[in-house]
N, C-alpha and C positions, 0 to 999 in steps of 0.2 A: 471629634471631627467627623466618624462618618455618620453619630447621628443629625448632626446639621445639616452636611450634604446629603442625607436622603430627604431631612426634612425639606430642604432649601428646592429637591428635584420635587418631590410631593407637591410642593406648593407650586412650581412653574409646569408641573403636567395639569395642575389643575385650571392654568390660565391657559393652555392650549386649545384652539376652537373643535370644537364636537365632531366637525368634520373631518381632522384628519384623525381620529380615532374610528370614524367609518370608512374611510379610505385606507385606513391601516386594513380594517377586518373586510373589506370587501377586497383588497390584494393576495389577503392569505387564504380566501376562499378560491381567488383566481388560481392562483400557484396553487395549491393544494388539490387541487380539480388536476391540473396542468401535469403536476410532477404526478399523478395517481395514476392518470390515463397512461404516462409516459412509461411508467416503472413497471404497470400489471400487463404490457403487451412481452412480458420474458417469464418465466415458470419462477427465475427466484422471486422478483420483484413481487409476484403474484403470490407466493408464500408468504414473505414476510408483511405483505400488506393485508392478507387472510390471518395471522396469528395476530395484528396490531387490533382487526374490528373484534375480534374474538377476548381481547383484554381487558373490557369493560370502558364504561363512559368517557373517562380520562383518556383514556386512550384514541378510540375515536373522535375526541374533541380536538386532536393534535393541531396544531397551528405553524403558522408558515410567517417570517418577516426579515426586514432588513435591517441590519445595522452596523457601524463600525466597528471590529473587532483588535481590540488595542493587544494582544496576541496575538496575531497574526494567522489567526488558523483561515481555511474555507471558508469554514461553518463548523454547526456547533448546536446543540441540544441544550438547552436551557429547561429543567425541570421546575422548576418554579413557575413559570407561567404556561408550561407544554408546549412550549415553541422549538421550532427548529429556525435559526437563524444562517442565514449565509452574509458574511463579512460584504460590504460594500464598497471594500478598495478593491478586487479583485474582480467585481461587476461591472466597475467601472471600467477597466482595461478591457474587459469582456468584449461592451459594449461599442468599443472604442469614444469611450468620452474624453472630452476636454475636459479639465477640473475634479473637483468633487461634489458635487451637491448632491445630497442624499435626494432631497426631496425632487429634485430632477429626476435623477435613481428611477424612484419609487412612479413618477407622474409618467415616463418613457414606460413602465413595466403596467402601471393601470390603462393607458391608454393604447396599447399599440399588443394586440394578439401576438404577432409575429415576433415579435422581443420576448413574449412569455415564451413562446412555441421553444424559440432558438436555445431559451435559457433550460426550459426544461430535458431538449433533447440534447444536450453536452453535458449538462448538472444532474443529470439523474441516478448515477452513479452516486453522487454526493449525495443528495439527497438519501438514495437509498439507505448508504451508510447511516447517516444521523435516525433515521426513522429506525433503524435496527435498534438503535440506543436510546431511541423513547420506548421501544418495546422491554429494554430491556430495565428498567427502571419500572415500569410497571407490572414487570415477571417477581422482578428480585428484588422489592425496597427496602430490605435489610440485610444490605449486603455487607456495609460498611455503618452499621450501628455500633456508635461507642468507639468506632475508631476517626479521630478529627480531620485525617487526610486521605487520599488514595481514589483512584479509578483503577479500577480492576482490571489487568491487562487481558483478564478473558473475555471482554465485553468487546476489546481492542477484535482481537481472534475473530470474534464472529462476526462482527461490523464489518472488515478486510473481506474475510470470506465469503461472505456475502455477496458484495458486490465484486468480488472479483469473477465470481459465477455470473452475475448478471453482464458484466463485460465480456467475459466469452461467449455466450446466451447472446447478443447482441452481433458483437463479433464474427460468430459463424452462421447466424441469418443473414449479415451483409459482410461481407468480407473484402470488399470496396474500402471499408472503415478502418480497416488495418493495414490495406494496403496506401492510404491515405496518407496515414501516420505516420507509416514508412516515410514517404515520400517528403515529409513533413510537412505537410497541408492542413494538420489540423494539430493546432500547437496550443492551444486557449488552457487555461489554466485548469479546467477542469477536464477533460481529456487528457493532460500530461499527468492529472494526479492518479485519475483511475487506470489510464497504461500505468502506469509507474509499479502498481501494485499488482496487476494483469503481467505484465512481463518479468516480477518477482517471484511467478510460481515455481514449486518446486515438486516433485513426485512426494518427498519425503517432509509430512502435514507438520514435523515437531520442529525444521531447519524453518519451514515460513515460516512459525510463529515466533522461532527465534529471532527472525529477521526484524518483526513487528516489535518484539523486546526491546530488540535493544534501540531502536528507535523512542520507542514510550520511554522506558524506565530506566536507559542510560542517557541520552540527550534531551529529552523534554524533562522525561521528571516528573511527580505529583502521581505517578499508576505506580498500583502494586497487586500482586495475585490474591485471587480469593483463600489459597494458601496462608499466606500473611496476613491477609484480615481477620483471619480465623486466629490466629497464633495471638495478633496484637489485644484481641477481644480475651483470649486468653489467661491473656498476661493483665487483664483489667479486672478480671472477675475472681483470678488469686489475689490480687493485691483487695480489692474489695473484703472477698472472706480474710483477710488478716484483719481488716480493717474492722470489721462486722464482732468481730470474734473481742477487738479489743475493747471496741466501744458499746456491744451489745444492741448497735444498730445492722439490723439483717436486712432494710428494706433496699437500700441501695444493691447488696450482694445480691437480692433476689432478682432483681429489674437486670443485671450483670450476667447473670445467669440466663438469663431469659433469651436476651442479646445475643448471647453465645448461642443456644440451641437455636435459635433464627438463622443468626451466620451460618450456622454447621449444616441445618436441613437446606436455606438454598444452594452452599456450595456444592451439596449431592446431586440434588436436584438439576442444576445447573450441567455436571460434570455427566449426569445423565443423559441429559438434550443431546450436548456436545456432540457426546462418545457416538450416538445412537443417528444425529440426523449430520454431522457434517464428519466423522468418522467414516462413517458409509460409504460415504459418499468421494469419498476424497480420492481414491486412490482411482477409480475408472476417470472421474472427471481429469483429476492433474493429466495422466496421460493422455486423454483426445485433446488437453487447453494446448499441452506441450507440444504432440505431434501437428495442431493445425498451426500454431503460432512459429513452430522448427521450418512447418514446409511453407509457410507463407515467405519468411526471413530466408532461406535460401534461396526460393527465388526470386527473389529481392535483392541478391547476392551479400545479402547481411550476414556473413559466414559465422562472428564472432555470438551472433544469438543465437544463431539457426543449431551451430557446438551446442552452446551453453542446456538449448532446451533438448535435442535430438541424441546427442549422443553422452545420454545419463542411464539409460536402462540397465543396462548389463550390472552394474554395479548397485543399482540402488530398488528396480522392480520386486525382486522377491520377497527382500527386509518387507517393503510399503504397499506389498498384498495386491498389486497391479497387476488384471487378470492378462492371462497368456497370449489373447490374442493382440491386445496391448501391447505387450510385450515386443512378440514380433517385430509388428507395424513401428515401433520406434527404432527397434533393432537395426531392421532393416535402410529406414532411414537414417539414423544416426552414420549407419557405413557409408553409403551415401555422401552425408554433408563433410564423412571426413576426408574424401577423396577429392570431392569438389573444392575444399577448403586450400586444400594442400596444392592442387593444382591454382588453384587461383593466386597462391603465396608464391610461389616457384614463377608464376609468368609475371605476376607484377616486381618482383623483384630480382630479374631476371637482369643481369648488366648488358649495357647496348656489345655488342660484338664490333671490333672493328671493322670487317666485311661480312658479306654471305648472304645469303635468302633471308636469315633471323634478323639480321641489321632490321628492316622497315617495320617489322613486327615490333621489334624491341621500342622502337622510338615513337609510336603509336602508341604503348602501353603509357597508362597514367601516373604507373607508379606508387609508391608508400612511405609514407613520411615516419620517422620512430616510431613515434607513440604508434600511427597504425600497423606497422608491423608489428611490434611487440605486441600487440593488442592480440595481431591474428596468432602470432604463435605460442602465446600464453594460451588463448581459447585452445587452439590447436593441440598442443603439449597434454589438458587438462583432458580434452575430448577422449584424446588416445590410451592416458591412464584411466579413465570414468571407466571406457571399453575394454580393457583390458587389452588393447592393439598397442604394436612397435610405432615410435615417433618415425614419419617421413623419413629415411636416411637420406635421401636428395637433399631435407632440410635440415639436416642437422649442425653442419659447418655454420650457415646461415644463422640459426638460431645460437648457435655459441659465440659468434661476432656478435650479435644483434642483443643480448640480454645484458651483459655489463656495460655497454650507452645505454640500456631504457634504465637499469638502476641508477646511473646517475642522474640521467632525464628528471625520472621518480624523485631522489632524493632532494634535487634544486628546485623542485617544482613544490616540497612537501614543506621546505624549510621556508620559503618565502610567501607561501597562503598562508592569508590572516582569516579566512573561515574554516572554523576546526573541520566540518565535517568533509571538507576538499584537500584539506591538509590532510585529514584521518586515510582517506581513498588513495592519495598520491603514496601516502606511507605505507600501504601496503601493495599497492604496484611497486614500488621502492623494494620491499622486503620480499613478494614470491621473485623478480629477479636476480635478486642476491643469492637468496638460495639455489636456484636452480640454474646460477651462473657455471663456465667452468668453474678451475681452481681461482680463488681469493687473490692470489698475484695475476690472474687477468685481469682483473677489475682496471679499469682507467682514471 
C-alpha cells in the first residue's frame, strides 16, 4: 500500500503545472530571505545562522515551505528534502482566514510583503528553533544509526535554548513586547509557543531540560537520549558479534561496530558543544531572563510569576554557579515581590467591615475568586520556602481556610477533564493543597 501511494503521489506531482513548483521555490526564497533578516538582527539568531553557512552546501541550501501537518505540530524540519516546514492550519488562524486553502495560503504570503513581514516577525522564534535542527542533522548524521526510532531529546535541549535566548534577546530590546503579552495583546500561536518556553526558564539548566523531557519523551513520544541511542547501538553490535561468531559472517558485526564508534564519537562531541557553549552561558543569562521577566510581572501586578521567577536565588544561585552580583539583584528583588505579594493577598481578600473608613476601601477592592487565591498563596508559600523567609502570619488563617476548598476545587476539576495534560495540572494543584492543607479532618 504505501508503495502505491507514493507511486500514485509520484505520478499526480508529476501532472502538476511547472508553475507552482516555481511558486513553491520563489516562496522559500521569500521566507527564507524574511525569517534570516528577522532572526540575525539578536546575537543568538546570528550564531546559529553563522554555524548553519559554516556546515557545508546542504546546509546553506536550507529551504522554507508550507503544508499540512496531520500531527499537529508548528513546524517541523524535514531532512529529506532540507526543508523547514510550518503547518498551514495554524497560518491560517494567524492570518485570520476563512477556510483552508493552502494555495490561498501560499498566493496571500507570495504576493503581499507585509503577510511575509508579519509572519516572519511573530514566527521567528519558530523558525529559529527548526533551523537549529537542520543544523543539527548536518553536525550529527549518525546519531541514530542502526537504531529504527528515536529523536534525541538533546537536540530538543538546544533547539528550546536557543530560542529561548533569542526571546529574551528580543524581549529586553523592546520590552513593550512583554509588556504586551502581559496585557494579552498578543496571543497568535506563535508568540504563545515561544513565551511558553521563555516564561519556563529556570536558574537550575538540568530542572529545564527536565521540563522539556517530560514533555518529548513522556507525552509525545518517538525521542530518546543520545545515552540510549548509544546503549540501543550497543545491544545491536553484541547481538551481531554472537551472530558473526556463529555463522562466520563478520561483515555485518563490522558495519555494527562502526555504527557504534560513530554514535559514541558524536555523543562526545555533541556533550562537548553543550557543556562548553550553553553551559556557560546558562547560569548569568537565566538570572538577568529571570530578574527582567520577575520585574516586568510585578509591575504588572502578576505577583504569582513575578514569586515564581524573583524569589528562587537564595535557594538555588550557588548549586547553578550564578555570579554574586546576580545574585543580589534577585535577592533583593525577590524580598520585594514577597512583600508586595502578600500585601496585595491581604487587601484583595480583605472582608468588607461592616462600618469604618475601611468599609469603602474594602468594596472598591476587586477581589479573588478560589482558584486565584489559592494560586497567589501557593506562589506565595513556595516564594517564602525558596527564600528561606517565615510564611506572612497575617496570612496564615487565611491560607489554612483557603487550601482544603482549592484541593477539592483541584480534585472536581481533575476528575472531570477529559484532556490528560489539564487533568495531569489540576492533579497536581489537587495534590500540593492536600499536602500543605491543615490536618486531613479539615478537609471538606
Amino acid at each position: 500500500m504505501r508503495r502505491f501511494i507514493l507511486s500514485l503521489s509520484l505520478l499526480l506531482l508529476a501532472c502538476v503545472p511547472a508553475r507552482a513548483d516555481k511558486r513553491d521555490d520563489a516562496l522559500s526564497r521569500m521566507l527564507s530571505r524574511d525569517f534570516k533578516e528577522a532572526i540575525t538582527k539578536f546575537p543568538s539568531g546570528r550564531g546559529a545562522y553563522a554555524r548553519l553557512l559554516k556546515a557545508g552546501p546542504r546546509a546553506r541550501a536550507l529551504r522554507f515551505g508550507v503544508r499540512r501537518d496531520p500531527e499537529g505540530t508548528t513546524a517541523s524540519y524535514n531532512d529529506s528534502n532540507n526543508t523547514i516546514y510550518f503547518n498551514s492550519l495554524p497560518m491560517f488562524g494567524f492570518f485570520g482566514m476563512k477556510g483552508t486553502d493552502e494555495a490561498a495560503l501560499k498566493e496571500l504570503l507570495y504576493r503581499d510583503p507585509k503577510a511575509r513581514a508579519a509572519l516572519a516577525g511573530r514566527a521567528d522564534a519558530t523558525f529559529l528553533h527548526e533551523l537549529v535542527h537542520a543544523l543539527q542533522y548536518r553536525l550529527y548524521p549518525n546519531y541514530r544509526r542502526g537504531v529504527p526510532e528515536g529523536i534525541p531529546l538533546e537536540f530538543e535541549y538546544e533547539a528550546y535554548m536557543t530560542d529561548t535566548m533569542y526571546t529574551h534577546e528580543k524581549m529586553l530590546r523592546d520590552p513593550e513586547l512583554l509588556k504586551a503579552f502581559f496585557r494579552g495583546e498578543r496571543n497568535d500561536v506563535y508568540t504563545v509557543t515561544a513565551m511558553n518556553a521563555y516564561l519556563a526558564l529556570s536558574l537550575d539548566l538540568d530542572a529545564y531540560k527536565e521540563k522539556i523531557r517530560e514533555v518529548y519523551e513522556e507525552e509525545l513520544g518517538g525521542f530518546m537520549s543520545l545515552e540510549k541511542a548509544e546503549q540501543l547501538q550497543r545491544a545491536l553490535v553484541t547481538r551481531s558479534k554472537i551472530l558473526a561468531y556463529a555463522s562466520g559472517a563478520v561483515g555485518e558485526y563490522a558495519d555494527k561496530q562502526a555504527g557504534l564508534e560513530e554514535v559514541r564519537a558524536e555523543k562526545e562531541a555533541y556533550a562537548a558543544f553543550f557543556k562548553d557553549y550553553y553551559g556557560k552561558r546558562w547560569p548569568s543569562f537565566s538570572a538577568e531572563a529571570l530578574l527582567f521577566i520577575g520585574s516586568e510581572a510585578l509591575e504588572a501586578k502578576l505577583y504569582p510569576l513575578a514569586l515564581e521567577c524573583l524569589a528562587v536565588a537564595d535557594a538555588n544561585a550557588a548549586r547553578n554557579g550564578v555570579p554574586k552580583a546576580e545574585f543580589v539583584k534577585l535577592r533583593e528583588k525577590g524580598a520585594l515581590a514577597i512583600l508586595e505579594a502578600a500585601a496585595y493577598v491581604k487587601d484583595q481578600a480583605m472582608p468588607v467591615p461592616p462600618q469604618g473608613p475601611l468599609a469603602l476601601k474594602a468594596a472598591k477592592a476587586s477581589g479573588m475568586d478560589l482558584e486565584d487565591l489559592g494560586r497567589h498563596l501557593k506562589a506565595l508559600e513556595k516564594a517564602c520556602a525558596n527564600t528561606g523567609r517565615a510564611f506572612p502570619e497575617a496570612l496564615t488563617a487565611l491560607r489554612d481556610e483557603t487550601y482544603p476548598k482549592a484541593f477539592k476545587y483541584y480534585s472536581e476539576k481533575a476528575a472531570a477533564e477529559k484532556d490528560p495534560r489539564k487533568a495531569a495540572f489540576y492533579a497536581e494543584n489537587a495534590d500540593y493543597f492536600l499536602r500543605s492543607s491543615p490536618a486531613p479532618d479539615g478537609l471538606p
